[in-house]
N, C-alpha and C positions, 0 to 999 in steps of 0.2 A: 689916262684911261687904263682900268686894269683887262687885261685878258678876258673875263669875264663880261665887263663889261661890252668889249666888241661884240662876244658870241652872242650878246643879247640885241644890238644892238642889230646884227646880222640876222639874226631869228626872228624880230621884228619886221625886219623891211622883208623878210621872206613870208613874213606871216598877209602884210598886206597887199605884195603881188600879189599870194595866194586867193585872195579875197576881191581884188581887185578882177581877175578871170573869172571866177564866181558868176560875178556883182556884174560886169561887162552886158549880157545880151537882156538885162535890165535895165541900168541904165549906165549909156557910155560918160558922161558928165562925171558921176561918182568913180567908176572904175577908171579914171585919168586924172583924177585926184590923189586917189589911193597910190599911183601908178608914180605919183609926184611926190608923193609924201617917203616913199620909200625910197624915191631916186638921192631926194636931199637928204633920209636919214643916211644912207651909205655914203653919201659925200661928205658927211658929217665927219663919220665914223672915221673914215679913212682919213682924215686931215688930222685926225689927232694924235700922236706918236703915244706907243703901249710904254706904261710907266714899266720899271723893272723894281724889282723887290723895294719896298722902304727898306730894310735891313739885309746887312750880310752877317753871317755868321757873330764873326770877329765886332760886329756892331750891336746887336741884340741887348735889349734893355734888359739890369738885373730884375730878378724876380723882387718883386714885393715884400719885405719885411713885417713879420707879423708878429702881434704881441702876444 
């Protein structure tokens, strides 16, 4: 999982607490859904170790050859 990915991953599950509070004095059924759906995405998230670069410097594919 890239960096990026987490941040999204995190802005998600923040997006549907948010929604969840919302949704709440409507109905508590959906806003404990939402509340779950976001629990397990960050349990997700966090289980998965952040990749580090595909490449380092000294490893960088050459450029392309063109005719």
């Amino acid at each position: 999982m890239t960096p990026a990915q987490r941040k999204y991953d995190q802005d998600l599950a923040l997006s549907l607490r948010n929604m969840a509070q919302w949704i709440e004095p409507r109905s508590r059924k959906v806003s404990g859904t939402l509340t779950l759906a976001a629990d397990r995405i960050e349990a997700l998230s966090a289980s998965i170790p952040i990749d580090q670069p595909a490449s380092q410097p000294d490893q960088a594919r050459p450029e392309p050859v063109r005719n």
